[in-house]
TORTIVEX-416696 format. One record per residue (C-alpha): residue in one letter; residue number from 1; z, x, y. Coordinates in steps of 0.05 Angstrom, whole numbers, plus 5000, padded with zeros to 4 digits. Layout:
+------+-----+------+------+------+
! code ! pos !    w !    u !    v !
+------+-----+------+------+------+
!    A ! NUM !    Z !    X !    Y !
...
+------+-----+------+------+------+
//
This chain:
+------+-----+------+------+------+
! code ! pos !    w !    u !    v !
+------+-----+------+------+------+
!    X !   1 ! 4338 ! 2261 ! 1701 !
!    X !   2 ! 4277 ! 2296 ! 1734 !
!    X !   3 ! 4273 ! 2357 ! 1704 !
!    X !   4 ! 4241 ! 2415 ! 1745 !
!    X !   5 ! 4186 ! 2441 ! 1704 !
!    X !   6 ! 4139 ! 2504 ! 1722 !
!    X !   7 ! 4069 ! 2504 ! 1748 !
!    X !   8 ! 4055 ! 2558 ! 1700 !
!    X !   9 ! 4080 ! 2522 ! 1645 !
!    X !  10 ! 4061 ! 2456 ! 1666 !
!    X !  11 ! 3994 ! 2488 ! 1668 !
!    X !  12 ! 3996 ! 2505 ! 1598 !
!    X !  13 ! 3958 ! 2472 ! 1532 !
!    X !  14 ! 3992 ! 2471 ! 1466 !
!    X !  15 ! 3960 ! 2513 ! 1414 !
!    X !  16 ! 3903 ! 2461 ! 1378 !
!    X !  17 ! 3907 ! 2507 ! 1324 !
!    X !  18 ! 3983 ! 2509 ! 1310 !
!    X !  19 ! 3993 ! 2430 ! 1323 !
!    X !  20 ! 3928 ! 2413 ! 1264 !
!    X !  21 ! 3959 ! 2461 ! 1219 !
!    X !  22 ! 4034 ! 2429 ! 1233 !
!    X !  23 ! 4001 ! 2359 ! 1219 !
!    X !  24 ! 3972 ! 2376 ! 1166 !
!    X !  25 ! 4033 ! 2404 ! 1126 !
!    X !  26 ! 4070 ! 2338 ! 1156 !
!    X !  27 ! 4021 ! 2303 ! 1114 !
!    X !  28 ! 4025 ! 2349 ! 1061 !
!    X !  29 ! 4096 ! 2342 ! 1056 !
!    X !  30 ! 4091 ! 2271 ! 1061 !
!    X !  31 ! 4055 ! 2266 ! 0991 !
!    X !  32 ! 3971 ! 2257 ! 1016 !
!    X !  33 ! 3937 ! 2310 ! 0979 !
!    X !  34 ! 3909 ! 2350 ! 1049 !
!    X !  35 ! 3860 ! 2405 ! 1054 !
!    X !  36 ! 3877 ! 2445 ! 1096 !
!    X !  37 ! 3818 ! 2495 ! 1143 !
!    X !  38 ! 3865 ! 2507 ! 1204 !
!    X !  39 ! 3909 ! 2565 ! 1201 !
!    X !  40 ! 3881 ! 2629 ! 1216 !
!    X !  41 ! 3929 ! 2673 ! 1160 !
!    X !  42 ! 3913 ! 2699 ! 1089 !
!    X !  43 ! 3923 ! 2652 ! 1036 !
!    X !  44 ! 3945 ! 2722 ! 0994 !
!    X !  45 ! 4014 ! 2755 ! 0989 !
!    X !  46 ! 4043 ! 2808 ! 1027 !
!    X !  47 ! 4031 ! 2867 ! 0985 !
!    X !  48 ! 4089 ! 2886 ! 0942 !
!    X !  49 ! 4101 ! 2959 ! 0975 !
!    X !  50 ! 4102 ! 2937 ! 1038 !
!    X !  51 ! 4153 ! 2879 ! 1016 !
!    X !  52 ! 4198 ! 2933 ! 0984 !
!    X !  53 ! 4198 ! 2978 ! 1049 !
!    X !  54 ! 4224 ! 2919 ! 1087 !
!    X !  55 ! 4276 ! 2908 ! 1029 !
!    X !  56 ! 4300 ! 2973 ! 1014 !
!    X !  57 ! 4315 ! 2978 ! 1095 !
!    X !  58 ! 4364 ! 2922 ! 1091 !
!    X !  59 ! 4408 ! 2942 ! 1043 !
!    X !  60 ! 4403 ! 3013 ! 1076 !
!    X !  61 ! 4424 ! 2976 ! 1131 !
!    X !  62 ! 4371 ! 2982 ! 1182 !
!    X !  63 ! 4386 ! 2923 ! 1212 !
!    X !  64 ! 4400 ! 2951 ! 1282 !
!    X !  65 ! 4374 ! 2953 ! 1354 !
!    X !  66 ! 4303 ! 3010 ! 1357 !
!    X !  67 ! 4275 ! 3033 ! 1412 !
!    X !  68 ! 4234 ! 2969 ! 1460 !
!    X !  69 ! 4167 ! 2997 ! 1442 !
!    X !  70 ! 4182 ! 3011 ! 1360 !
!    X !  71 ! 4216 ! 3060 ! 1318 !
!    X !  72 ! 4185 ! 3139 ! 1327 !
!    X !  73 ! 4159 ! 3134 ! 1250 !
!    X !  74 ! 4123 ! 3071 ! 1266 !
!    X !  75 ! 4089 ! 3097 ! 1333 !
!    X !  76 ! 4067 ! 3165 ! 1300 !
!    X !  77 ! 4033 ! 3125 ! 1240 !
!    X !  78 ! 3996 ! 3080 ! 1290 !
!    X !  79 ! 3979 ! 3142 ! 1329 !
!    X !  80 ! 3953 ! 3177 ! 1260 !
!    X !  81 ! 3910 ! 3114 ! 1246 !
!    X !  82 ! 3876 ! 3113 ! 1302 !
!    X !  83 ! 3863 ! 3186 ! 1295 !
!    X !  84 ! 3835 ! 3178 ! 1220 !
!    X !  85 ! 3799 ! 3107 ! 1225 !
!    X !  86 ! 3775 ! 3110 ! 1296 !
!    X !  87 ! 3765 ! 3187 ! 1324 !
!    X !  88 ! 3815 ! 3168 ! 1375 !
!    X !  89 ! 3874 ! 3219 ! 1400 !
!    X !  90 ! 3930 ! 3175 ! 1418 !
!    X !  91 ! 4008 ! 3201 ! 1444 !
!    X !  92 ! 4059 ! 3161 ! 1404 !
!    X !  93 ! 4086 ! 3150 ! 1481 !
!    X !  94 ! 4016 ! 3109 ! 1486 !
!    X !  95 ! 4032 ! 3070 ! 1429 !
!    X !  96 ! 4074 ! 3006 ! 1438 !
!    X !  97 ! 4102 ! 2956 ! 1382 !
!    X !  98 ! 4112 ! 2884 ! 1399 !
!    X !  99 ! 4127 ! 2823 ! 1363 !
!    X ! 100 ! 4054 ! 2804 ! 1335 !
!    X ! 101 ! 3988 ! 2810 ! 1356 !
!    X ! 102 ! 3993 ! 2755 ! 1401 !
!    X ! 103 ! 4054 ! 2781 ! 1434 !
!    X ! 104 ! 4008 ! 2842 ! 1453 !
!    X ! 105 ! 3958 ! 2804 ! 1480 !
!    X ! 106 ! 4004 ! 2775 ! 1532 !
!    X ! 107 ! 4043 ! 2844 ! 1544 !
!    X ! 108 ! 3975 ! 2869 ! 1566 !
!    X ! 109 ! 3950 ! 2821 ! 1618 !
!    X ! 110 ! 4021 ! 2812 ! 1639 !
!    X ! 111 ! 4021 ! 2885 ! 1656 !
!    X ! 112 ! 3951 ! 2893 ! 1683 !
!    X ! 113 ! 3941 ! 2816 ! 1719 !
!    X ! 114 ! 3966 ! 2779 ! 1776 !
!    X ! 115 ! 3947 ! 2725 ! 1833 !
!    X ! 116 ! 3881 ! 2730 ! 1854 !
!    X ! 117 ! 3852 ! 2765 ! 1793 !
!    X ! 118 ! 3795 ! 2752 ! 1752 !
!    X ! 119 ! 3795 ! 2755 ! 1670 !
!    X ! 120 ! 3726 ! 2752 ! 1636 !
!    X ! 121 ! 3724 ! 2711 ! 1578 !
!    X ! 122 ! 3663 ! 2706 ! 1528 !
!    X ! 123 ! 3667 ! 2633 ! 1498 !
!    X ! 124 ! 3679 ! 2618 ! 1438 !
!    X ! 125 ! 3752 ! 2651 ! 1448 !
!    X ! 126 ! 3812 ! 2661 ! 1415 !
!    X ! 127 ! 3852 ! 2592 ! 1445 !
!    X ! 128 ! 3908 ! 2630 ! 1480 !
!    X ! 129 ! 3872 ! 2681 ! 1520 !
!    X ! 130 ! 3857 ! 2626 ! 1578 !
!    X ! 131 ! 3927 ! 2606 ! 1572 !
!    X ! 132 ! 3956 ! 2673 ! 1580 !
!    X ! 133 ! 3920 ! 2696 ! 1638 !
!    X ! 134 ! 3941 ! 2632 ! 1669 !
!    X ! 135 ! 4016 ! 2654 ! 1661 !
!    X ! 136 ! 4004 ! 2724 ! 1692 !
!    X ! 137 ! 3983 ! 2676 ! 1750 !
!    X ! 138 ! 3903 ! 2701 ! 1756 !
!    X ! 139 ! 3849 ! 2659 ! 1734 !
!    X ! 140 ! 3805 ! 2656 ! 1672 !
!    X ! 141 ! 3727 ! 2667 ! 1686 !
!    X ! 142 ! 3689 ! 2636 ! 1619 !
!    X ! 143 ! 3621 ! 2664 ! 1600 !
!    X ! 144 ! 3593 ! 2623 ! 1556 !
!    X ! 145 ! 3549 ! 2640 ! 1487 !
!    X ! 146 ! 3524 ! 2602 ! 1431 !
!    X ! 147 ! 3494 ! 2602 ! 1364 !
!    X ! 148 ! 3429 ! 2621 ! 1387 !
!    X ! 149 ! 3456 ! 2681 ! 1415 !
!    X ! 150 ! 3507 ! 2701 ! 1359 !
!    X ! 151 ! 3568 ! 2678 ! 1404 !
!    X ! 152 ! 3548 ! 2746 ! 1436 !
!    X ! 153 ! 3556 ! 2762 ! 1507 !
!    X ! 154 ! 3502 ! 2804 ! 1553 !
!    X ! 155 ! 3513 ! 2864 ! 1591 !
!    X ! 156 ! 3474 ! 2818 ! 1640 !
!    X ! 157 ! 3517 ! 2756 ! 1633 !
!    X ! 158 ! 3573 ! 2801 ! 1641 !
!    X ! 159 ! 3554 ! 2848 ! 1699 !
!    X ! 160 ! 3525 ! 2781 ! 1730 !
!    X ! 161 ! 3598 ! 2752 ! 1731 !
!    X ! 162 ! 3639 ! 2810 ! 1755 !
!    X ! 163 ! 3665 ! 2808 ! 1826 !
!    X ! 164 ! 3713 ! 2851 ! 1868 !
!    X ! 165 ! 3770 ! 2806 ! 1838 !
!    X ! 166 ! 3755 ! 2822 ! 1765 !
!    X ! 167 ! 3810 ! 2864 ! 1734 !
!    X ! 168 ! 3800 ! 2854 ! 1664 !
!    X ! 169 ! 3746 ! 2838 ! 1609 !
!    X ! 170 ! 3763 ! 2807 ! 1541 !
!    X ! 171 ! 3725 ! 2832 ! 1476 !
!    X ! 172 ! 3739 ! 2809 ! 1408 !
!    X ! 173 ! 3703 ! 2837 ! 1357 !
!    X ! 174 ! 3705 ! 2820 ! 1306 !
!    X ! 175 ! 3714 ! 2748 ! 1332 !
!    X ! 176 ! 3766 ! 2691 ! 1316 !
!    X ! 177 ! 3741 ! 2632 ! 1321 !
!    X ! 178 ! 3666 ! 2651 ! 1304 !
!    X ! 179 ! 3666 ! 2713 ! 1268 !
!    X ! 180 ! 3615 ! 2754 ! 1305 !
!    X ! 181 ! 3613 ! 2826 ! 1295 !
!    X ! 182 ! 3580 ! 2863 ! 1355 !
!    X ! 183 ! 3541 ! 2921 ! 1337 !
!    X ! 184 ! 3563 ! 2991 ! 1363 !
!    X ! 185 ! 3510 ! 2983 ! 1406 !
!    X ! 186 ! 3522 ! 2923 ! 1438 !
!    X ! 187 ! 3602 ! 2951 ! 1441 !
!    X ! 188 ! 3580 ! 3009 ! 1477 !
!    X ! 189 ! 3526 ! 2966 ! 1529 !
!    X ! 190 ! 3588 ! 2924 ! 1547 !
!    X ! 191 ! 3632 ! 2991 ! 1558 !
!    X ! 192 ! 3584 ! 3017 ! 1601 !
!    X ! 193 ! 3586 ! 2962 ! 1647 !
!    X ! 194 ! 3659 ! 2963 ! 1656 !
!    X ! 195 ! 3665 ! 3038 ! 1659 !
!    X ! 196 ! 3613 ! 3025 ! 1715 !
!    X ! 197 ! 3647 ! 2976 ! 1759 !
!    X ! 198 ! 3722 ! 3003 ! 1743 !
!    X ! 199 ! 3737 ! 2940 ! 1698 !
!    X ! 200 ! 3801 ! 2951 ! 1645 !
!    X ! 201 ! 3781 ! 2920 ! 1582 !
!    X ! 202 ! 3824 ! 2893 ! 1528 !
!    X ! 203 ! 3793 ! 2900 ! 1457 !
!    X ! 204 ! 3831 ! 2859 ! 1408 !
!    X ! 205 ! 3807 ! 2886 ! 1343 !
!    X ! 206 ! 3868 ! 2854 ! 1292 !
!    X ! 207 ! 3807 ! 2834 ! 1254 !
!    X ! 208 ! 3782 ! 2915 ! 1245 !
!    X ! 209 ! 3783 ! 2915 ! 1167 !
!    X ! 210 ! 3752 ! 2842 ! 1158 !
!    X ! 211 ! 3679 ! 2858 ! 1154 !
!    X ! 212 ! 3619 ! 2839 ! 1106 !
!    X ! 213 ! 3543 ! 2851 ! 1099 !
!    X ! 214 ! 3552 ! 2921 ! 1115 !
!    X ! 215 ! 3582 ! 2907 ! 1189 !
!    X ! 216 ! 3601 ! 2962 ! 1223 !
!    X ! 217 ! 3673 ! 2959 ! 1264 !
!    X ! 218 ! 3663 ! 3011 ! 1332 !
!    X ! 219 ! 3723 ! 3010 ! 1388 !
!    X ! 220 ! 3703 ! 3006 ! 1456 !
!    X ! 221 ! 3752 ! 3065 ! 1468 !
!    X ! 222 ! 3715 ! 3107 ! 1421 !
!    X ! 223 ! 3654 ! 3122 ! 1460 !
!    X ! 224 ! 3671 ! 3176 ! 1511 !
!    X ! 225 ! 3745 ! 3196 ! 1547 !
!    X ! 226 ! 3719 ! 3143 ! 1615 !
!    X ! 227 ! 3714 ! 3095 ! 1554 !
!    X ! 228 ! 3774 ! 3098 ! 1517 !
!    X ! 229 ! 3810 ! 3109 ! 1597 !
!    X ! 230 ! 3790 ! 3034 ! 1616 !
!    X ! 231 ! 3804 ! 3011 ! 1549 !
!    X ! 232 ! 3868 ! 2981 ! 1516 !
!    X ! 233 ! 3873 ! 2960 ! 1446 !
!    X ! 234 ! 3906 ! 2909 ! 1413 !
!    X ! 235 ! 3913 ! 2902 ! 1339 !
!    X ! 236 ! 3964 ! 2878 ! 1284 !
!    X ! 237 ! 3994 ! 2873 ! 1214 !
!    X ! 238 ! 3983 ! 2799 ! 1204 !
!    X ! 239 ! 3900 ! 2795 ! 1175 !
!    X ! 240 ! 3891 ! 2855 ! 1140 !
!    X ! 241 ! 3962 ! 2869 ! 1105 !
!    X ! 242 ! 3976 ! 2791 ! 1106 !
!    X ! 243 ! 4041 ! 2800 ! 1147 !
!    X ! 244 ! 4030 ! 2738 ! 1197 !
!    X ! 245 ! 4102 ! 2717 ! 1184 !
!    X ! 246 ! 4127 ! 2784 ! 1193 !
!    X ! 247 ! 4110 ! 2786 ! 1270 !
!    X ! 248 ! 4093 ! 2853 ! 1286 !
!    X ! 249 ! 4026 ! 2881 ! 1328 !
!    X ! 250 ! 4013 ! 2936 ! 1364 !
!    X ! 251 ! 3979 ! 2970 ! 1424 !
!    X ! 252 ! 3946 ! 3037 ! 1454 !
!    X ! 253 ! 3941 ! 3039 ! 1517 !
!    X ! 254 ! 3928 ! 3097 ! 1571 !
!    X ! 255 ! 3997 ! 3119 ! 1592 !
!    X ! 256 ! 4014 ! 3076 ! 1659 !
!    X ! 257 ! 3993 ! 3012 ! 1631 !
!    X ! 258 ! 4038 ! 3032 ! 1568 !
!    X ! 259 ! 4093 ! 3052 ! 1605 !
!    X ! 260 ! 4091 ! 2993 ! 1649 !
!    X ! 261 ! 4091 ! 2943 ! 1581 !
!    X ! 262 ! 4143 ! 2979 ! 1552 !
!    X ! 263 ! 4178 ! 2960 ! 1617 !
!    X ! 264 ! 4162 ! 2883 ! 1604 !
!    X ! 265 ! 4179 ! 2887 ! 1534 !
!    X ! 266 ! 4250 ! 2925 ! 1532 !
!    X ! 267 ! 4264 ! 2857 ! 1593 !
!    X ! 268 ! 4223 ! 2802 ! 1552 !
!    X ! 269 ! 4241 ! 2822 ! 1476 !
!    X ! 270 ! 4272 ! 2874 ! 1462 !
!    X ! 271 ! 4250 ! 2915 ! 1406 !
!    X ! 272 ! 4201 ! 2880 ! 1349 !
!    X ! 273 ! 4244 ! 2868 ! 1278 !
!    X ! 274 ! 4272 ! 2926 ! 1257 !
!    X ! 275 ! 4267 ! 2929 ! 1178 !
!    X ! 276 ! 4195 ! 2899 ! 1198 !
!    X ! 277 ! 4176 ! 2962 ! 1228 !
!    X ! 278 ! 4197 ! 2996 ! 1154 !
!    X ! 279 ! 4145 ! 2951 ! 1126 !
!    X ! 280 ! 4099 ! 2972 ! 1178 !
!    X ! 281 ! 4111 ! 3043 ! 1165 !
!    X ! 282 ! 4086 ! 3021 ! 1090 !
!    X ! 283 ! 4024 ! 2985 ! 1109 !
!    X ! 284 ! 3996 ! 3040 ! 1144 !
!    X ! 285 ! 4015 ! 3102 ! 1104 !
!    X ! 286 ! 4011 ! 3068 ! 1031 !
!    X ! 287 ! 3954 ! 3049 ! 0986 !
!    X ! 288 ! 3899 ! 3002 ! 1018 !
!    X ! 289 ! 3873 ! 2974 ! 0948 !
!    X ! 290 ! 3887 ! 2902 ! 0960 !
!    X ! 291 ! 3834 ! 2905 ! 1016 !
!    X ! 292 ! 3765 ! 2910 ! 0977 !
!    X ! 293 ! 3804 ! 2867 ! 0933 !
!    X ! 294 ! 3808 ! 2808 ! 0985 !
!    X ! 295 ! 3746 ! 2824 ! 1018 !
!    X ! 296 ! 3702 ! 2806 ! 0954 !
!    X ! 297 ! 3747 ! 2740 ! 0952 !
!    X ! 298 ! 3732 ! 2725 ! 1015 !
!    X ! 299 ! 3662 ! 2745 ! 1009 !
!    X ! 300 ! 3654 ! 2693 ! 0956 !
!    X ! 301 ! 3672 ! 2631 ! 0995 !
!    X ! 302 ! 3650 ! 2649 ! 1059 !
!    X ! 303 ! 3578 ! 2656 ! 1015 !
!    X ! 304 ! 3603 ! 2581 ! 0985 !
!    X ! 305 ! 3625 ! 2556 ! 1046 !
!    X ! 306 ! 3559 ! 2574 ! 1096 !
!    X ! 307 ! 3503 ! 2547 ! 1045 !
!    X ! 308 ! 3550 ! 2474 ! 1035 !
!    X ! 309 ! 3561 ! 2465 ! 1107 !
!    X ! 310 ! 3477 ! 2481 ! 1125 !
!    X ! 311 ! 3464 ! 2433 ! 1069 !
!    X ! 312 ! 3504 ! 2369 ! 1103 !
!    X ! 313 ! 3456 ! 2333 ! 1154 !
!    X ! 314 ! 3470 ! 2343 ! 1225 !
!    X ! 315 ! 3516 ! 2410 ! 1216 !
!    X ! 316 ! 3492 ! 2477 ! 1220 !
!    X ! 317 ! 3525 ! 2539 ! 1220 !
!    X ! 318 ! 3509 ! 2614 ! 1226 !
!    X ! 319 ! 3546 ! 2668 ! 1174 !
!    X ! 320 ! 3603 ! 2700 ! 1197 !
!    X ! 321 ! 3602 ! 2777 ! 1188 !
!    X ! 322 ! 3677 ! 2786 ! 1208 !
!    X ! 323 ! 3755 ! 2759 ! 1200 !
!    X ! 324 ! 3753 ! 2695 ! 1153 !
!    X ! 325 ! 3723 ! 2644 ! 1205 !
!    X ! 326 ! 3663 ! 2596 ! 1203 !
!    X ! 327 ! 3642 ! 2568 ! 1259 !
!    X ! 328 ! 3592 ! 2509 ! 1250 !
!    X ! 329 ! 3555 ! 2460 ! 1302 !
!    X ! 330 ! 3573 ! 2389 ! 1287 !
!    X ! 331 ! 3529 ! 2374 ! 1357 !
!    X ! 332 ! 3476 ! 2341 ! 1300 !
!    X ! 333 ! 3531 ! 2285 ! 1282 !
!    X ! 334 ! 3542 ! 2253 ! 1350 !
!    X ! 335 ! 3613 ! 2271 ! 1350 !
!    X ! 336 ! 3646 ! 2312 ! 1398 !
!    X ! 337 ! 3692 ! 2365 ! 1365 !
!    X ! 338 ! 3772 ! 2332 ! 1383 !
!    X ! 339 ! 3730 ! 2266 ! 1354 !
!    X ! 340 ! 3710 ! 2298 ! 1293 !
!    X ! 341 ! 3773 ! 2324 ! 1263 !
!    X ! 342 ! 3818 ! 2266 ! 1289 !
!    X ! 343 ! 3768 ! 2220 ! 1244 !
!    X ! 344 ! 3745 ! 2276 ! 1189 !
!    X ! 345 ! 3839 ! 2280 ! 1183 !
!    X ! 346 ! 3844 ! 2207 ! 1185 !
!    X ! 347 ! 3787 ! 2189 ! 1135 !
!    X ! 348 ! 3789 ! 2245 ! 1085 !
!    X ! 349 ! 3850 ! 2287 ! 1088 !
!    X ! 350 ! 3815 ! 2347 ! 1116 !
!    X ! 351 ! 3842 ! 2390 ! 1174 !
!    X ! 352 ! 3802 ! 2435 ! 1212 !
!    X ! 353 ! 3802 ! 2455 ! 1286 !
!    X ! 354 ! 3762 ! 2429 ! 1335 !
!    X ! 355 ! 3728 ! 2476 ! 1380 !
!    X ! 356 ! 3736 ! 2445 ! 1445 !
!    X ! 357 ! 3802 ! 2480 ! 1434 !
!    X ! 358 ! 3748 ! 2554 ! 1436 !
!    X ! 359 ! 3709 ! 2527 ! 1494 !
!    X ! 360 ! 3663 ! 2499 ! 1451 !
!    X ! 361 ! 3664 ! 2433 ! 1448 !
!    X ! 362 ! 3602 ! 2422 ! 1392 !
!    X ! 363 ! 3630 ! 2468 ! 1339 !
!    X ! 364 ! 3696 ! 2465 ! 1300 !
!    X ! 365 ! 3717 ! 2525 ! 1256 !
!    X ! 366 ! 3731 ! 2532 ! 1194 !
!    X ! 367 ! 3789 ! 2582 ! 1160 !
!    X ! 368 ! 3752 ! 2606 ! 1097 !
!    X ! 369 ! 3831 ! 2638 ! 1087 !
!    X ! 370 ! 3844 ! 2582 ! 1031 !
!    X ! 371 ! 3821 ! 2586 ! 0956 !
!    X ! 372 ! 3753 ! 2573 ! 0935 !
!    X ! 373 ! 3773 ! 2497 ! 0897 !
!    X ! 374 ! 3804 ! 2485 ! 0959 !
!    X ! 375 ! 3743 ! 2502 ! 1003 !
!    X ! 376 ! 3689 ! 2463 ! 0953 !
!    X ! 377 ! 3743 ! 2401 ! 0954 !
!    X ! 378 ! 3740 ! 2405 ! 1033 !
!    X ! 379 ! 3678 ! 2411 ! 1045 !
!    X ! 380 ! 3649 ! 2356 ! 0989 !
!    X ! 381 ! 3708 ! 2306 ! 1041 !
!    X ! 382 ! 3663 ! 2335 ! 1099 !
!    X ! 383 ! 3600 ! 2318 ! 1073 !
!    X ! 384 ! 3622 ! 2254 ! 1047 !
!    X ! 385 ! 3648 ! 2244 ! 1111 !
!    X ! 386 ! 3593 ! 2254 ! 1158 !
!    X ! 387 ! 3535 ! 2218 ! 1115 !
!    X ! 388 ! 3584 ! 2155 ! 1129 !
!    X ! 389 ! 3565 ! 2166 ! 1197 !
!    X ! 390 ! 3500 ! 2158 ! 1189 !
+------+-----+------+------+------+
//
């Protein structure tokens, strides 16, 4: 039978990132000893209070419909965060739980995007953001960056690309897949210009708490009241409390664009996972002391990571000062990126994504979200692997 399939879904590309990682645990749980780089999620546990919020709501028996948008307690605890880490007044009304971070990502241009709009989109970018706009029917615009620039984007480049049909502008800082951290600065040029020419921008900052070298994490919104009016956040459990199974993110948004998600939302999903939300409740309002705890982990072997992949001939690669992403350029080896990792997978057992998947198609990134004998087994396979090229 000819089955009728959608333009918009027709359209579509499968997640790179999702496929390499399910390969790679095929493999895995076929017996070959695999190392894997792909998935972008903590190799550490949920923490154990957050765990025992979600438990002790079950056998309470909160296992019920909530409210589309999230449970009053959760909403109010977002609302207080943003407050305390961020300077930013929030109404719980403006607050709106969904079913992950990516889930909010797609609420968001669903709400704000249709035919004949244009998204900006600095490349490297988080592999779904193309596809996403795509389903809300408008069209992706890609400005493109680079290691020599930091993977940053210009107020020039980006003025220079707005038109009448731009609707929205995509920051994410700090970045997955390259781990770029924009100054506040830099945040507040790029405001500016979208303030200017009446441009919504969606700031996905899930990666907030992931910072080294001193970094400094600044919202878009928080710069002045015509700042944080053409600005709607998106953020999540799933990096900094390790709750990517757990599927729960969240927005802020100025009141019509929430109202109008919550809309979407109470017709798409219903309400997120209500003894979830418990947990939630527990990330935000418990103790944080697992964080500096990670971060010097992480610290460690992005450190390991960035001097072993400059030392292999042909790659080089800028540190990260964000999330738990490297993002080196293979261009030295010959190989494009799909190339590499088909071959690097094949040869030596090592996954990693390729970064055609970014729009980027001589770089690959690497999840430094693994242990550190996993990463120095890894990348010896790389380097093994690419002086056979030579």
């Amino acid at each position: 039978m000819n089955y009728p399939i959608a333009r918009r879904a027709a359209a579509l590309s499968p997640s790179l990132t999702l496929a390499i990682d399910a390969k790679a645990k095929a493999m895995k749980a076929a017996g070959e000893d695999v190392v894997g780089f792909g998935a972008g999620e903590p190799d550490f546990d949920t923490p154990d209070h957050i765990k025992k919020a979600a438990i002790d709501a079950l056998n309470a028996g909160f296992t019920k419909y909530t409210p589309s948008s999230g449970i009053p307690e959760l909403r109010e605890a977002i609302a207080a965060k943003f407050q305390r880490e961020n300077g930013l007044t929030y109404k719980p009304s403006q607050i709106i739980v969904s079913n992950g971070g990516k889930h909010s990502c797609y609420n968001v241009i669903l709400a704000t995007c249709q035919e004949g709009d244009e998204v900006l989109i600095p490349s490297p970018y988080w592999l779904s953001y193309p596809e996403m706009v795509k389903l809300a029917g408008a069209t992706p615009v890609i400005l493109p960056t680079s290691d020599r620039t930091e993977f940053k984007v210009t107020p020039d480049q980006l003025r220079a690309a707005l038109t009448p049909r731009t609707r929205l502008f995509i920051l994410n800082s700090p970045s997955n897949p390259t781990g770029c951290v924009y100054t506040p600065d830099e945040i507040r040029a790029l405001g500016d210009v979208c303030v200017e020419r009446g441009v919504l921008i969606m700031s996905d900052e899930i990666y907030e708490h992931l910072l080294y070298d001193g970094a400094v994490h600044k919202s878009v919104a928080s710069f002045s009241p015509a700042h944080q009016a053409h600005t709607i956040i998106v953020h999540g459990f799933a990096k900094a409390w390790s709750m990517t199974g757990w599927r729960l993110g969240f927005l802020a948004a100025p009141e019509p664009i929430a109202k109008a998600i919550d809309a979407i939302q109470s017709h798409s999903t219903s309400n997120p996972t209500s003894f979830a939300q418990k947990g939630a409740v527990a990330a935000l309002t418990g103790p944080q002391d697992h964080l500096p705890r990670w971060l010097a982990e992480y610290a460690k072997r992005r450190a390991y990571a960035c001097q072993k992949l400059n030392s292999i001939p042909g790659i080089s690669c800028v540190s990260s000062q964000g999330a738990f992403y490297l993002f080196p350029n293979i261009s030295g080896t010959g190989l494009k990126s799909a190339d590499f990792c088909a071959r690097l997978l094949e040869s030596e057992k090592v996954a990693a994504v390729p970064g055609i998947a970014f729009g980027a198609d001589d770089y690959l990134r690497i999840s430094y979200a693994t242990g550190l004998a996993n990463i120095e087994k890894g990348l010896d396979r790389l380097d093994r692997f690419v002086r056979s090229l030579r």
